[in-house]
Backbone as JSON, one array per atom type, in Angstrom:
{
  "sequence": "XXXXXXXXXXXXXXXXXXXXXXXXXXXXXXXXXXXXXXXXXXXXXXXXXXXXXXXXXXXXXXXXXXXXXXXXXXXXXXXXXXXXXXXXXXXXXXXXXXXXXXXXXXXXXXXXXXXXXXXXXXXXXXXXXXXXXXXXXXXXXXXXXXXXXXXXXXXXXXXXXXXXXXXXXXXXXXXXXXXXXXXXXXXXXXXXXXXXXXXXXXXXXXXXXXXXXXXXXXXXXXXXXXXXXXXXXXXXXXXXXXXXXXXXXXXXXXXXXXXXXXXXXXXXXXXXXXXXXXXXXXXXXX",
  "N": [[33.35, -47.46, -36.55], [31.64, -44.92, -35.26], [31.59, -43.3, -31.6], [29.7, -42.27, -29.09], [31.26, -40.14, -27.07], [31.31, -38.29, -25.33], [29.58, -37.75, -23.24], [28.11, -36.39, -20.43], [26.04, -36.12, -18.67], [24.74, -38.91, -19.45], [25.24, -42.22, -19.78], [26.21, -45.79, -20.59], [25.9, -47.75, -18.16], [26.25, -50.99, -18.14], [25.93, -54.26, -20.03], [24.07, -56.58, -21.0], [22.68, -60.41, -21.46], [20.3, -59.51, -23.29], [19.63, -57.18, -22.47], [19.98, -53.01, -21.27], [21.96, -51.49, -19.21], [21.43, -47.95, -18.15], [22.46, -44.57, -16.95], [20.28, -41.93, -16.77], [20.83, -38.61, -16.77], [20.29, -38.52, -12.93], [19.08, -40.67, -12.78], [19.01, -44.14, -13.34], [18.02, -46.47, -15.74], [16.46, -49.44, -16.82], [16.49, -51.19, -19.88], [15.46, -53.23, -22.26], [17.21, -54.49, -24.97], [17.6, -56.09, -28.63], [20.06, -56.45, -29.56], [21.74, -57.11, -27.32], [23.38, -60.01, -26.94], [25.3, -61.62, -25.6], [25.77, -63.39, -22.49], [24.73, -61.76, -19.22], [26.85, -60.1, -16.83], [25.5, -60.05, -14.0], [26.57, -57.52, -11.42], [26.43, -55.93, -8.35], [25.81, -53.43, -8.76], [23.49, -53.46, -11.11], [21.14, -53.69, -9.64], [20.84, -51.07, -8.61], [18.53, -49.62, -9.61], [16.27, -47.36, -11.04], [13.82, -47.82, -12.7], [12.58, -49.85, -14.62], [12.02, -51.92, -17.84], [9.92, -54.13, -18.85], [9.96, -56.33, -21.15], [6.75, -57.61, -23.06], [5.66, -60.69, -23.93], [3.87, -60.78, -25.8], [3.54, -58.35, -27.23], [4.94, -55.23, -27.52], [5.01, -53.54, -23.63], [5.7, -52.63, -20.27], [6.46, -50.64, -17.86], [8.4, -50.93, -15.3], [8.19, -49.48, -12.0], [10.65, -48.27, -9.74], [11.09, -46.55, -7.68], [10.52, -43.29, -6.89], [9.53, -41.61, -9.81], [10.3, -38.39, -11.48], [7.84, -37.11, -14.08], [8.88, -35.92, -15.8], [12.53, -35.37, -16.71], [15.27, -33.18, -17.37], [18.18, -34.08, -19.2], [21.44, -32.77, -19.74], [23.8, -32.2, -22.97], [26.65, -30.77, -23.56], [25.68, -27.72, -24.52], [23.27, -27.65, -24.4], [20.08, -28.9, -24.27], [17.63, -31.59, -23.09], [14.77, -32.9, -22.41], [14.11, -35.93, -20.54], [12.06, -38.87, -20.74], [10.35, -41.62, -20.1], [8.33, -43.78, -21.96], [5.8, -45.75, -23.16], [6.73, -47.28, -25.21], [9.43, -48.4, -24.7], [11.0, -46.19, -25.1], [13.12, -43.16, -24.2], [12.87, -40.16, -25.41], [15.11, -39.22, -26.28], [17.97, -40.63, -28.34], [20.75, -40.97, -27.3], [23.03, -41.87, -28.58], [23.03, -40.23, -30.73], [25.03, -38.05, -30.56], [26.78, -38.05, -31.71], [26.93, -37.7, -34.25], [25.18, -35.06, -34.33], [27.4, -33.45, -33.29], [29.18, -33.75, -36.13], [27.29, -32.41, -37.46], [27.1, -29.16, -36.16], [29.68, -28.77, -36.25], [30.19, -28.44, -39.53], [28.38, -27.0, -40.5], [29.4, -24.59, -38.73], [31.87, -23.73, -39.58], [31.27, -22.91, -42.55], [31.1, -20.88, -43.01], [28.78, -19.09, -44.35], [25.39, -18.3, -44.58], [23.11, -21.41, -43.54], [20.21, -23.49, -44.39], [18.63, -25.67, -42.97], [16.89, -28.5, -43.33], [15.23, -31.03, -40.89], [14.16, -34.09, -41.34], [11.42, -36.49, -40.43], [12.16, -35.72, -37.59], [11.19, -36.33, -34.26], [12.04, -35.59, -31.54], [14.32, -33.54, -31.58], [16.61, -33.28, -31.35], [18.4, -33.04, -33.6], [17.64, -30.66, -34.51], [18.12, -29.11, -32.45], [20.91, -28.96, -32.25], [21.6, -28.21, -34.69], [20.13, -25.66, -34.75], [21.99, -24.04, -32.85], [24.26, -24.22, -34.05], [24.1, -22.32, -35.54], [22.09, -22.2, -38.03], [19.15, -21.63, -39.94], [16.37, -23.46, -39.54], [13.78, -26.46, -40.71], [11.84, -28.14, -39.29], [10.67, -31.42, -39.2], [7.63, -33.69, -38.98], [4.96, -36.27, -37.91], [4.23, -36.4, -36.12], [2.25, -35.04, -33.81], [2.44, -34.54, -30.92], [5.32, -35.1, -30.89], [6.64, -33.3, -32.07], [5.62, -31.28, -30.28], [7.48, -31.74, -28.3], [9.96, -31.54, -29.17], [9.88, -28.66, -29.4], [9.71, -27.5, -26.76], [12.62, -28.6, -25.84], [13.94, -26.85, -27.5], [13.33, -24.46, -26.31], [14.23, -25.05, -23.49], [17.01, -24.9, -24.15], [17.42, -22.83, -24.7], [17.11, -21.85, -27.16], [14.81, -20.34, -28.34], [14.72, -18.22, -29.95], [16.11, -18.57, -32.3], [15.9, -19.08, -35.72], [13.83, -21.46, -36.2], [11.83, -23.76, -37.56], [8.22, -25.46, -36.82], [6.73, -28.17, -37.92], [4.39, -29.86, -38.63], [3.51, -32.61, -40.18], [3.07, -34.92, -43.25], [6.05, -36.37, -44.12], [6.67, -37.25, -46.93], [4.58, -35.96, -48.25], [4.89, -33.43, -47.58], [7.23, -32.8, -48.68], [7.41, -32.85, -51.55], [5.44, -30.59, -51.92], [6.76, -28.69, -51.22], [8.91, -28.53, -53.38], [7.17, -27.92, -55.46], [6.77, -24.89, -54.74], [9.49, -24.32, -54.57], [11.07, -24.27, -53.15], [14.16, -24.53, -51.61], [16.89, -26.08, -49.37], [20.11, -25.92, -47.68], [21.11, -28.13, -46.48], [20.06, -31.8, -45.33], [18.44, -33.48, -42.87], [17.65, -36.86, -41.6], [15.93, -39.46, -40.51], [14.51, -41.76, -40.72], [11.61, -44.33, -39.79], [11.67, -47.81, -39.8], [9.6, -49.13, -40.47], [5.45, -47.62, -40.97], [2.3, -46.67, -40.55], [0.64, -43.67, -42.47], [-1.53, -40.85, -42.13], [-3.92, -41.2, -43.6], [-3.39, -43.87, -43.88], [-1.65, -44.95, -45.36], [0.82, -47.05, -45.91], [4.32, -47.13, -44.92], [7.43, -48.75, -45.46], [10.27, -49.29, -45.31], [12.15, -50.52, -47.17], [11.23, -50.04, -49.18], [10.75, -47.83, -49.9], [12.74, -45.85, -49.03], [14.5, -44.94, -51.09], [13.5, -44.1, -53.19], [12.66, -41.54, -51.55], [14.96, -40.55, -50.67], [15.88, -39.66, -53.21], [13.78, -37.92, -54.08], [14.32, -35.8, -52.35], [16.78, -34.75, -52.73], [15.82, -32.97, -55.11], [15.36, -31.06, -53.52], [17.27, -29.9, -52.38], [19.98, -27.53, -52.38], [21.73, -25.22, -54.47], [23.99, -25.26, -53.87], [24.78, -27.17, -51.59], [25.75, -28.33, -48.04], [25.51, -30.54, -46.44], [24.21, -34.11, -46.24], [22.46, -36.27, -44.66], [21.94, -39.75, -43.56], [20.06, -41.4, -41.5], [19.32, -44.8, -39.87], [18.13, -47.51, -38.01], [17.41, -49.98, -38.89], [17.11, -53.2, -38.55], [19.61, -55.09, -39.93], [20.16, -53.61, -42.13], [22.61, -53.02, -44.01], [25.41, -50.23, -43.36], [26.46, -49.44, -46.23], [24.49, -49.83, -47.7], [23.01, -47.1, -47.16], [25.33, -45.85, -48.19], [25.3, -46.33, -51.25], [22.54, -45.64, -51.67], [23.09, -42.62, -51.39], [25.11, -41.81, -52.98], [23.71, -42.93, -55.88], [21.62, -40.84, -56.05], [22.02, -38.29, -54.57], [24.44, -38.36, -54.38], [24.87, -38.07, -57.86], [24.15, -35.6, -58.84], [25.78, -33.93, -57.11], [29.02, -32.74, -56.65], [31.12, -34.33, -54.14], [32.26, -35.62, -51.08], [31.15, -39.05, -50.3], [29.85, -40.88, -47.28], [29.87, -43.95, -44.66], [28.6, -45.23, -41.98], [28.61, -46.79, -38.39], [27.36, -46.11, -35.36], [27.59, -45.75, -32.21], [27.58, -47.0, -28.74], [29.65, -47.07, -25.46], [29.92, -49.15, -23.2], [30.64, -48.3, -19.47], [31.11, -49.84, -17.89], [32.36, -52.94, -18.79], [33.93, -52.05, -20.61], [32.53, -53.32, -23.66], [31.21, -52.36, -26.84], [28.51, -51.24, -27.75], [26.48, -51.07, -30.57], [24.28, -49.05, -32.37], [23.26, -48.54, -34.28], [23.19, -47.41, -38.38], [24.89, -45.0, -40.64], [24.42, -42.62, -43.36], [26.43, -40.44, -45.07], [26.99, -37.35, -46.98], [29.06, -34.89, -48.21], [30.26, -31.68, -48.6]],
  "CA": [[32.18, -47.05, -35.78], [31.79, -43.44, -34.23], [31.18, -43.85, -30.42], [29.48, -41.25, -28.57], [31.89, -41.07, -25.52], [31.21, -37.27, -24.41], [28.37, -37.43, -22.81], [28.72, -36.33, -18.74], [24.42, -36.71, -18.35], [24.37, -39.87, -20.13], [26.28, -43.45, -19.36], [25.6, -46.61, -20.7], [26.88, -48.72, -17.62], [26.61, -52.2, -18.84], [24.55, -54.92, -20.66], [24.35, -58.69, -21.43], [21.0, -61.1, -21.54], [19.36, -58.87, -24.15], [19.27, -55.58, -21.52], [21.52, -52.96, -20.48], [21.63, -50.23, -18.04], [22.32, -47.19, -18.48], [21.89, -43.37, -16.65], [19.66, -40.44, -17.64], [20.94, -37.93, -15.19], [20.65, -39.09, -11.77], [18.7, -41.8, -12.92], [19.42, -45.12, -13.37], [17.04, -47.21, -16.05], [16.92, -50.69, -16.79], [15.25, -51.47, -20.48], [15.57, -54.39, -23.38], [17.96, -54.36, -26.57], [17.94, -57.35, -28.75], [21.31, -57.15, -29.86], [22.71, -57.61, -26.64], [23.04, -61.45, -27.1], [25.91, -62.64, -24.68], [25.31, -63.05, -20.71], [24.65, -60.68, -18.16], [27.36, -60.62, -15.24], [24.76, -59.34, -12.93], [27.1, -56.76, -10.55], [25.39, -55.14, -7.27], [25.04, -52.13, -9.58], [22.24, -53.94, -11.8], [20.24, -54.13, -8.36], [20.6, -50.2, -8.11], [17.7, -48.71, -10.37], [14.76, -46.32, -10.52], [13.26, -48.19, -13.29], [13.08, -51.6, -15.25], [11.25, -51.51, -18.71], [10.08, -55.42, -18.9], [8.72, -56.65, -22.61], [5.42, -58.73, -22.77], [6.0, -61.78, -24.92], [2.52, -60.45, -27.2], [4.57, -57.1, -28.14], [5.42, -53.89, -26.13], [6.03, -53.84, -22.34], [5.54, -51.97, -19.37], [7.83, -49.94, -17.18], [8.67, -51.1, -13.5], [8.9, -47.89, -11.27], [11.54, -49.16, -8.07], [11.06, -45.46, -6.74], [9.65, -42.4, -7.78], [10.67, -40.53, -10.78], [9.21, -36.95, -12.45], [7.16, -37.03, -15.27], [9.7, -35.96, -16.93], [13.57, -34.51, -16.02], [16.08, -33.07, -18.08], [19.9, -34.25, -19.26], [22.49, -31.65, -21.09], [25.02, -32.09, -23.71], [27.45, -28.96, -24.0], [24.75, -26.31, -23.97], [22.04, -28.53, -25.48], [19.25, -29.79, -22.82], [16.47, -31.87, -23.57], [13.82, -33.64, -21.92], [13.88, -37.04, -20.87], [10.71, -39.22, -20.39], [10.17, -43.12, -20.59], [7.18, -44.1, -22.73], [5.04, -46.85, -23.03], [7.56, -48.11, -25.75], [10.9, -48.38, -23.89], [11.65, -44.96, -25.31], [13.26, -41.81, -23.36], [12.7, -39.05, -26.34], [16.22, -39.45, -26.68], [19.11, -41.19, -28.47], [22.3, -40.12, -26.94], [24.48, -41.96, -29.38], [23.68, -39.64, -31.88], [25.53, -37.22, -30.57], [28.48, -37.79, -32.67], [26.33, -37.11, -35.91], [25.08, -33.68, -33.89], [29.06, -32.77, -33.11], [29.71, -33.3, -37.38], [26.58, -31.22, -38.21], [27.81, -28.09, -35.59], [31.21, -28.5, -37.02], [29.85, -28.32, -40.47], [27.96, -25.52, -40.09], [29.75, -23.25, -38.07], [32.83, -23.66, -40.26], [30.7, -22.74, -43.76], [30.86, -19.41, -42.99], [28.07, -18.67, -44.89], [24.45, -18.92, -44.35], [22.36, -22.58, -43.94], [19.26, -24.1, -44.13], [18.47, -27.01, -43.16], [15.38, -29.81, -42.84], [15.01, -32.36, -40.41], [12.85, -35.25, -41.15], [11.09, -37.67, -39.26], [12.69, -35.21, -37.02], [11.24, -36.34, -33.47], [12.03, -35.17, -30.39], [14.85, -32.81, -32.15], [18.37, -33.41, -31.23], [19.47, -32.59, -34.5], [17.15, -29.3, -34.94], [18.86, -28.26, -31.51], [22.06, -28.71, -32.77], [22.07, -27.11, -36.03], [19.62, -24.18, -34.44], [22.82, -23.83, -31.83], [25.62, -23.98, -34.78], [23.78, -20.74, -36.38], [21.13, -22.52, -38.98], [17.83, -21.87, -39.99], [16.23, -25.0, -39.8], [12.81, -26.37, -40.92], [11.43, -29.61, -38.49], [8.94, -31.87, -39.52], [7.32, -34.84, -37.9], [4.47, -36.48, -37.77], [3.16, -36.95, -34.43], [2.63, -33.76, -33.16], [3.41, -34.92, -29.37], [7.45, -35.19, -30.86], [6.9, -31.66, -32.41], [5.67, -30.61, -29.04], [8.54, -31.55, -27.56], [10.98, -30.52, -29.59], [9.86, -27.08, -29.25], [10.45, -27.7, -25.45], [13.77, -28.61, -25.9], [15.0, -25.67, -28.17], [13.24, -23.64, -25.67], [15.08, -25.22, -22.32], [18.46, -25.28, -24.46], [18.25, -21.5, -24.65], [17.09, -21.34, -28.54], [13.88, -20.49, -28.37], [14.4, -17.22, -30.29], [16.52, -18.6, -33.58], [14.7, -19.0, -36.91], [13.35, -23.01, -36.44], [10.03, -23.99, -38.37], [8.19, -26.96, -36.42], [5.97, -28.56, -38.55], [3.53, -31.82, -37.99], [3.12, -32.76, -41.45], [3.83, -36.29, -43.68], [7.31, -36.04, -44.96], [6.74, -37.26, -48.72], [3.66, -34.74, -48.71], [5.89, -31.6, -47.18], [8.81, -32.62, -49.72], [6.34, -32.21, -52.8], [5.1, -29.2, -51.37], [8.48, -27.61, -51.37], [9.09, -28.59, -54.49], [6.06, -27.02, -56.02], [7.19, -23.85, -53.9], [10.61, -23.78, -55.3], [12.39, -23.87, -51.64], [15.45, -25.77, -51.57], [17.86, -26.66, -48.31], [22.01, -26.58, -48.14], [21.32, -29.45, -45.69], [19.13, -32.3, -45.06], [18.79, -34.5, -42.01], [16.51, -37.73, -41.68], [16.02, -40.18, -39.55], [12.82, -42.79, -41.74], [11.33, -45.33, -39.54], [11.75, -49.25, -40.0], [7.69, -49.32, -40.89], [4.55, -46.9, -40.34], [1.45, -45.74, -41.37], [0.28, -42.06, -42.66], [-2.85, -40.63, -41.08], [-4.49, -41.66, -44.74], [-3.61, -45.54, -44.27], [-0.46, -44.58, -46.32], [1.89, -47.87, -45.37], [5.68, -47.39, -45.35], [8.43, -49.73, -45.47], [11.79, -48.19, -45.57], [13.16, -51.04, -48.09], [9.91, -49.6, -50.7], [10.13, -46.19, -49.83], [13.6, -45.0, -48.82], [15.74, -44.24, -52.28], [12.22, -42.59, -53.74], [12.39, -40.49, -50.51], [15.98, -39.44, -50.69], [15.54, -38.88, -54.33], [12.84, -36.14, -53.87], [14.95, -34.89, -51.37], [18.0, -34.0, -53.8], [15.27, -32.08, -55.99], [15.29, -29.76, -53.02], [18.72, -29.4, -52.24], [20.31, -26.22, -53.17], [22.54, -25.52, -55.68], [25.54, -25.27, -53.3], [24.73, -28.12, -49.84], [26.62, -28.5, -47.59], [25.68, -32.04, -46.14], [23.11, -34.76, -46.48], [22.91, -37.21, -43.48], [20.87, -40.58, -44.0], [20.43, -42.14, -40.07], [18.98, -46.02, -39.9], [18.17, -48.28, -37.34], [16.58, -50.64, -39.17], [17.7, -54.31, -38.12], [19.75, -55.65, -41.27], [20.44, -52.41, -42.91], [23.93, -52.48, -43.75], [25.83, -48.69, -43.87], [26.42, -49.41, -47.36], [22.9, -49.93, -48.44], [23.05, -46.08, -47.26], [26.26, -45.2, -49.14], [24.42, -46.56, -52.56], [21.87, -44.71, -51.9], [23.38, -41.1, -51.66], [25.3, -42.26, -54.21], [22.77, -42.87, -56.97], [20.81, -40.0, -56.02], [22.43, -36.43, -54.28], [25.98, -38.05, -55.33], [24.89, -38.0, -59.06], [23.88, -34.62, -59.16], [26.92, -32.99, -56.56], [30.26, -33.45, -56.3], [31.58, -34.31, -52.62], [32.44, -36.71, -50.04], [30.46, -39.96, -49.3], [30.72, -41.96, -46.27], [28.99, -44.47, -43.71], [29.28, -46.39, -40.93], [27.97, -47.1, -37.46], [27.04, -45.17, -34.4], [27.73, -46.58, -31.45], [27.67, -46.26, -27.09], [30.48, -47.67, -24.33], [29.9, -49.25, -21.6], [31.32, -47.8, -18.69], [32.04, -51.44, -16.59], [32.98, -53.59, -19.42], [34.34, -51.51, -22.11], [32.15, -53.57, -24.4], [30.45, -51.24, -27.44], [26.78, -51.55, -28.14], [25.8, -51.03, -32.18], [23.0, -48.01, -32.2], [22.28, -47.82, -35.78], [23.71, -46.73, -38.78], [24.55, -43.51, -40.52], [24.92, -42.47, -44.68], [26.65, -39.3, -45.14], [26.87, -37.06, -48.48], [29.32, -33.64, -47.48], [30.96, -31.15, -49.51]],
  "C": [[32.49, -45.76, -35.01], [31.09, -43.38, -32.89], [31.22, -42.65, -29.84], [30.09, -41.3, -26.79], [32.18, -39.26, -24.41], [30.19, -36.6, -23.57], [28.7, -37.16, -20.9], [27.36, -36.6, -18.31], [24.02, -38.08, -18.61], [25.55, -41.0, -19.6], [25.55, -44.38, -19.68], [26.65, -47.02, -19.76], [27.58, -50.0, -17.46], [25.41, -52.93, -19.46], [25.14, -56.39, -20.82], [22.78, -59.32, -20.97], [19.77, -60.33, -21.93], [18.96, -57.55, -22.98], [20.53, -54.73, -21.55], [21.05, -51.54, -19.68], [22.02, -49.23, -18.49], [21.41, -45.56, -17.08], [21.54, -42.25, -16.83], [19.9, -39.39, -16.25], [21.35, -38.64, -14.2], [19.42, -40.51, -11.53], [18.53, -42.96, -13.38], [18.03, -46.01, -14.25], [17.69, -48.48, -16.66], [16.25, -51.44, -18.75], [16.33, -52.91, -22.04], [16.32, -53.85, -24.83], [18.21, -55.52, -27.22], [19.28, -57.63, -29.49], [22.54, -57.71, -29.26], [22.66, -59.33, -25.86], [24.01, -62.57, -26.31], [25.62, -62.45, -23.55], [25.99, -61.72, -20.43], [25.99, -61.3, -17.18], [26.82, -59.52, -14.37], [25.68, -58.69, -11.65], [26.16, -56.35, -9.71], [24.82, -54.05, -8.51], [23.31, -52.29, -10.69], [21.18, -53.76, -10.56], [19.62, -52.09, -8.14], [19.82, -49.21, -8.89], [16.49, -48.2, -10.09], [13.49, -46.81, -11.62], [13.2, -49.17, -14.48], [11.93, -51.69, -16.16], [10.9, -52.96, -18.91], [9.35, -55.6, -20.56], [7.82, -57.52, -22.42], [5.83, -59.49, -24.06], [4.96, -61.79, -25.93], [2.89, -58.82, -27.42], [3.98, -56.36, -27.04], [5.53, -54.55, -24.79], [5.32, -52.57, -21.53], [7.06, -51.33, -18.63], [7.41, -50.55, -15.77], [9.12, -50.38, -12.65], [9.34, -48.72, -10.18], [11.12, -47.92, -7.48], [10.88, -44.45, -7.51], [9.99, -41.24, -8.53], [9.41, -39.46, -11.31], [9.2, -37.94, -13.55], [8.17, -37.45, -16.36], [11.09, -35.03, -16.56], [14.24, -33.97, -17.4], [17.67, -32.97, -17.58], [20.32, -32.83, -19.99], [23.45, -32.72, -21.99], [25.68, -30.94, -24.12], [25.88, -28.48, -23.59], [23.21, -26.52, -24.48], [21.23, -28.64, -24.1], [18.03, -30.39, -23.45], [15.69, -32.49, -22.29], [13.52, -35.23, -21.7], [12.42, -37.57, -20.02], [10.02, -40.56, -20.83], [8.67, -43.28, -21.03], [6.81, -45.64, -22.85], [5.74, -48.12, -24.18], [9.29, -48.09, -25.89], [11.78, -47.17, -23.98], [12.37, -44.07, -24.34], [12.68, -40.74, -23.73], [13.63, -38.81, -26.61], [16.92, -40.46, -27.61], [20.42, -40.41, -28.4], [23.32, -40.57, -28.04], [24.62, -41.14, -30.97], [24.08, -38.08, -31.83], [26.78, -36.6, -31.52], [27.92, -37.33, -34.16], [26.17, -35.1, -35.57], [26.29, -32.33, -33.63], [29.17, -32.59, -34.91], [28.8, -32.24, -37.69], [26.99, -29.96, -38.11], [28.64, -27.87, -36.54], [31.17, -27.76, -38.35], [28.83, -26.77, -40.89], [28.36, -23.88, -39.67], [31.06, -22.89, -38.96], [32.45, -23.28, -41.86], [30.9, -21.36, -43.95], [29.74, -18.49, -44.21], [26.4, -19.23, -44.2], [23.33, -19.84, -44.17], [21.17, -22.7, -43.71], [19.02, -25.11, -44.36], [17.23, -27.9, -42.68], [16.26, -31.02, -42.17], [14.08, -33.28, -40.43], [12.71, -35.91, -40.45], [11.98, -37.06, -37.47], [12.39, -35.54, -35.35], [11.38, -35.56, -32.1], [13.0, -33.66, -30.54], [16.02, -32.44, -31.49], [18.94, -32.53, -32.4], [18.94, -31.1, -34.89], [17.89, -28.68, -34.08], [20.12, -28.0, -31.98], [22.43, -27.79, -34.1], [21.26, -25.67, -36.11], [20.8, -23.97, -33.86], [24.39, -23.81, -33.02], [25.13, -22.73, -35.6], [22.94, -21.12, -37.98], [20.04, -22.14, -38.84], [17.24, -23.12, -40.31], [14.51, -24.99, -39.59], [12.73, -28.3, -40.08], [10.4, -29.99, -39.25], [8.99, -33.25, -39.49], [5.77, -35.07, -37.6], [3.42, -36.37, -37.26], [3.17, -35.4, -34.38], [2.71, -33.94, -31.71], [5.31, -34.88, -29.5], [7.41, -33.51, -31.57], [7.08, -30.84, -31.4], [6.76, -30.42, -28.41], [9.95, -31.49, -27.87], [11.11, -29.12, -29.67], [10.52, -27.01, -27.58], [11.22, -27.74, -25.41], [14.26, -27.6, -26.73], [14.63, -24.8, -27.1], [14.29, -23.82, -23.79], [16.86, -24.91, -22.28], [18.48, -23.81, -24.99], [17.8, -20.93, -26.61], [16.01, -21.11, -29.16], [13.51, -19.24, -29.64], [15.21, -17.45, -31.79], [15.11, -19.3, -34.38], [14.65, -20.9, -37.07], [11.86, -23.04, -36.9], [9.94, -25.25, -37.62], [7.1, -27.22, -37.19], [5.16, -30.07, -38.57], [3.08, -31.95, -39.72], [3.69, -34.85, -42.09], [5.11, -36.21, -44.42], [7.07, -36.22, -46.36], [5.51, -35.73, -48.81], [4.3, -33.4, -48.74], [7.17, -31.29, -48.5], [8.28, -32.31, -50.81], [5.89, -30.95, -52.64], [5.99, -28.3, -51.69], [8.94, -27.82, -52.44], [8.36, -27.85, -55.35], [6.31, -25.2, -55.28], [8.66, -23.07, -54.11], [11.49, -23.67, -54.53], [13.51, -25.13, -51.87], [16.35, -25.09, -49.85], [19.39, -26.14, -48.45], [21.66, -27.77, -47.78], [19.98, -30.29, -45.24], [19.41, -33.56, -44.35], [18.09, -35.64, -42.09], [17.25, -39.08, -41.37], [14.23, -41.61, -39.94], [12.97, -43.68, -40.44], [11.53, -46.85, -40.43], [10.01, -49.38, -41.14], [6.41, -48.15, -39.94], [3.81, -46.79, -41.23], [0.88, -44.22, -41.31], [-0.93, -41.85, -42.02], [-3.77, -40.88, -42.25], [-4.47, -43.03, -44.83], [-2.26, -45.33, -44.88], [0.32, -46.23, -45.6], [3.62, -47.24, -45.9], [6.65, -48.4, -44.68], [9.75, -49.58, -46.09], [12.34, -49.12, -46.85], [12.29, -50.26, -49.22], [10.08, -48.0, -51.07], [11.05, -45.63, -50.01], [14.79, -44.49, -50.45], [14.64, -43.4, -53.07], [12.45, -41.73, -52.41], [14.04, -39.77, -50.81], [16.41, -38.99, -52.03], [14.97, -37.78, -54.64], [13.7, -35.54, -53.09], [16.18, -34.22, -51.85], [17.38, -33.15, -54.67], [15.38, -31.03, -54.77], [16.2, -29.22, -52.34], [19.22, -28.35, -52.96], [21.39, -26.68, -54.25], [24.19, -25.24, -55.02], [25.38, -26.29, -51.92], [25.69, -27.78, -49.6], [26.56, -29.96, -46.79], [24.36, -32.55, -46.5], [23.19, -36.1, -45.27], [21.65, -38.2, -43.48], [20.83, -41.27, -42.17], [19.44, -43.46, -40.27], [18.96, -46.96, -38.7], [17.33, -49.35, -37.38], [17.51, -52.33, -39.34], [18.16, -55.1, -39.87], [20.33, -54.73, -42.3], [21.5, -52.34, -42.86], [24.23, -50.73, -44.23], [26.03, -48.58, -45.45], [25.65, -49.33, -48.06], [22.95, -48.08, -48.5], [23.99, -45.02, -48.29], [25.89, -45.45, -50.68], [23.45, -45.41, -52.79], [21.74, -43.23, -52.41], [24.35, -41.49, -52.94], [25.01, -41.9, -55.87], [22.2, -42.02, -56.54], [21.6, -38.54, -55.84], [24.0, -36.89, -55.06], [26.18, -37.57, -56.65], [24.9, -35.84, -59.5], [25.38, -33.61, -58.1], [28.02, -33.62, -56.72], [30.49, -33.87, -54.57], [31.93, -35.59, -51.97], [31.19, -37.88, -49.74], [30.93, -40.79, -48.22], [29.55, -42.89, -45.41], [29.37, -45.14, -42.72], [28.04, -46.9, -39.51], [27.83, -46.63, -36.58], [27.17, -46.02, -33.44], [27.61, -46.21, -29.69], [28.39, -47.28, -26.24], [30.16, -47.86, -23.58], [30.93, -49.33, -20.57], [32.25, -49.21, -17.8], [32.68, -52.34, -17.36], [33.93, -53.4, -20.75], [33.55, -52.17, -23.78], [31.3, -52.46, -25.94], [29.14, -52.18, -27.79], [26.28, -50.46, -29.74], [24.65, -50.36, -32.1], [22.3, -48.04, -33.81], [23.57, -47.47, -36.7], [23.66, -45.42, -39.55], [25.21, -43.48, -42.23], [25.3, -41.07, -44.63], [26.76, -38.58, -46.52], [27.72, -35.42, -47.93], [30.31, -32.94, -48.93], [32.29, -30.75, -49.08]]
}
């Protein structure tokens, strides 16, 4: 498991009875994880938060403000900054633990010495566009919602990168990947991050077990003729890393040579040393 343990804005401080704490900045939130399945040892510190995300037993949840927080603040990583901002579904606009994927991309990148481009799908809030705008990529976003487009532009612009070559795009990923295919553009690198389940603004249903090896199939038609990585991310309850390593596999492996790998992403807690399981991660690198 790769455990994101350089974070100085970020701290998970502990967890137990399906919660855990952690701090965004200088603020302290309180919200629900169901994999944390052994007891709480409730410390004073559990007592000391700015906000407590409770779930309703007929789905989603509310937030419990203790005292009064902005809209919206912002954390750093290295020279990164984004925007954090609790949502009506326990969200921030973050995941800090995938910083350690954002450290290999940099790495990968800046060490190519040649020029990349790369797509992020299902791209979000845009961690990983920041990062691989900030290792010297041209990079193409694209995302849905356009509220997570929005604010991934925000964040390249707070983190100083407002002026490298990023495309943000609100579009449906299978539609954009056909597109580009018919267009003739190809990638070195391609990020993606598929939901568990959603629907398209057409009714479209997806269901990552139906969808996801046709999706990263099209997505090797638009891979260049030299990549340099392919990064599958998952947090879909059940999904072993291997399901991911099959995947690239039978699809970008067949057609490149290179490295596969997978595993698990992970975040420390600061009081018990316990690790907390974020998701996992398929890799494909040359």
């Amino acid at each position: 498991m790769l455990i994101a343990q350089a974070w100085k804005d970020y701290e998970l401080i502990d967890m137990g009875d399906g919660e855990k704490l952690e701090r965004w900045g200088k603020y302290i939130l309180r919200r629900p994880d169901p994999q944390i399945i052994w007891p709480l040892n409730e410390t004073p510190q559990w007592r000391k938060l700015d906000a407590h995300y409770h779930r309703s037993k007929s789905g989603g949840g509310k937030w419990d403000y203790l005292s009064k927080l902005p809209e919206k603040w912002t954390i750093s990583y290295g020279d990164l900054s984004f925007y954090i901002q609790p949502t009506g579904f326990k969200h921030t606009g973050l995941f800090p633990e995938q910083a350690v994927n954002w450290n290999w991309m940099m790495n990968k990148i800046k060490t190519s010495n040649r020029p990349i481009s790369a797509l992020n799908l299902f791209a979000y809030t845009g961690g990983a566009t920041a990062a691989c705008a900030y290792a010297g990529a041209e990079v193409c976003h694209v995302d849905a919602a356009k509220g997570m487009v929005s604010r991934a532009k925000e964040n390249l612009i707070i983190s100083g990168l407002e002026d490298k070559k990023v495309r943000l795009i609100v579009d449906d990923v299978f539609k954009f990947i056909e597109r580009e295919k018919r267009r003739g553009h190809s990638y070195d690198a391609i990020i993606m991050d598929p939901p568990s389940y959603g629907r398209g603004a057409g009714g479209e249903v997806w269901k990552i077990e139906d969808a996801l090896y046709k999706l990263v199939k099209s997505c090797a038609d638009i891979l260049s003729s030299n990549p340099l990585f392919f990064l599958i991310n998952s947090y879909t309850t059940g999904f072993s890393p291997t399901v991911l390593r099959n995947i690239l596999s039978l699809t970008v492996g067949r057609r490149h040579k290179g490295q596969i790998s997978s595993g698990e992403v992970g975040l420390m807690a600061s009081a018990s040393g316990l690790i907390l399981p974020c998701g996992s991660f398929g890799r494909w690198e040359d």
